[in-house]
N, C-alpha and C positions, 0 to 999 in steps of 0.2 A: 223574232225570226228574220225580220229585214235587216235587220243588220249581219247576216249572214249569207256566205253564197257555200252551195253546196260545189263540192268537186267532184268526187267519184264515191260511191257507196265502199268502203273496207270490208264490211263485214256482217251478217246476219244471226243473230240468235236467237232463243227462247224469248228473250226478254226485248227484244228488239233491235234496231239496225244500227248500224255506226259510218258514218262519212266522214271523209277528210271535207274541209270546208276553210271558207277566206272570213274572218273578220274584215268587215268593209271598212270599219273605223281605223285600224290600227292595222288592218292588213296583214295581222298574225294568221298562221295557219295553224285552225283547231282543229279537236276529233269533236262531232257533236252526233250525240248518241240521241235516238228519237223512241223512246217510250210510248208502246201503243197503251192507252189504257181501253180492254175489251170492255167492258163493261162499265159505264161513268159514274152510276151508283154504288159502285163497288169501290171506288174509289183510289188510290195508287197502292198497287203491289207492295206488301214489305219486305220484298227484296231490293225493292228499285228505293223505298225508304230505308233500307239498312244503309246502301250504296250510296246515298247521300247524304247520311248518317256519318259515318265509318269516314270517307272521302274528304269528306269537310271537315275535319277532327285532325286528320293526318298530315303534316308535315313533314317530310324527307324526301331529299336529292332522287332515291330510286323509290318515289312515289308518284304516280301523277297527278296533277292538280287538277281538284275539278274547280273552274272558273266560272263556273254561273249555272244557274238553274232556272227556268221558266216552262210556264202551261201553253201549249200551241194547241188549239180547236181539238181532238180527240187523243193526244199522247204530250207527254212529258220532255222535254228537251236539257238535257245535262251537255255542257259545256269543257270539255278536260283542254289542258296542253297539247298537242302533235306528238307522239311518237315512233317515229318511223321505222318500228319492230315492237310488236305485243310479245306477252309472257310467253306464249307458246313457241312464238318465233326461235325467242333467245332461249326456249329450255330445250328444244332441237337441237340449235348449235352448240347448247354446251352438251349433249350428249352426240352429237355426231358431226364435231366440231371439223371432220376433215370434208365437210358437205360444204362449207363457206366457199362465196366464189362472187 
């Protein structure tokens, strides 16, 4: 996690939060998703193990890359590419494509 700096949180869900953030080293801008795990005996959710499962398998242009994975003190840290518009973003505008501005 020190090799990262957070910028601004994007996003909240079930599964946990997502920040834009700066790789210190190479000064790329990632998404880094921060997996709470509630319970530590319970161990990681098999959603969050499909997800990086599934993620790490996939290779394609309109895929995003997860780039690394690590354990931080109580949640799970995944690593992806920058995208500057999620799915939901882009299935808006293709159904109400005259919203663009």
């Amino acid at each position: 996690m020190e090799n990262y700096k957070i910028i601004e949180k994007l996003s909240e869900g079930s599964s946990g939060v997502v920040y834009n953030a700066k790789h210190l080293l190479s000064d790329d801008t990632v998404a880094l998703k921060k997996i709470r795990l509630r319970k530590i005996e319970e161990g990681l959710p098999k959603t969050a193990i499909r997800e990086i499962i599934t993620t790490r398998q996939l290779e394609h242009p309109n895929i995003v890359q997860l780039r690394e994975v690590f354990a931080h003190t109580s949640s799970v840290i995944l690593i992806y590419e920058f995208m500057h518009a999620d799915l939901h973003d882009l299935m808006k505008n293709l159904i109400h494509p005259l919203t663009l501005g």
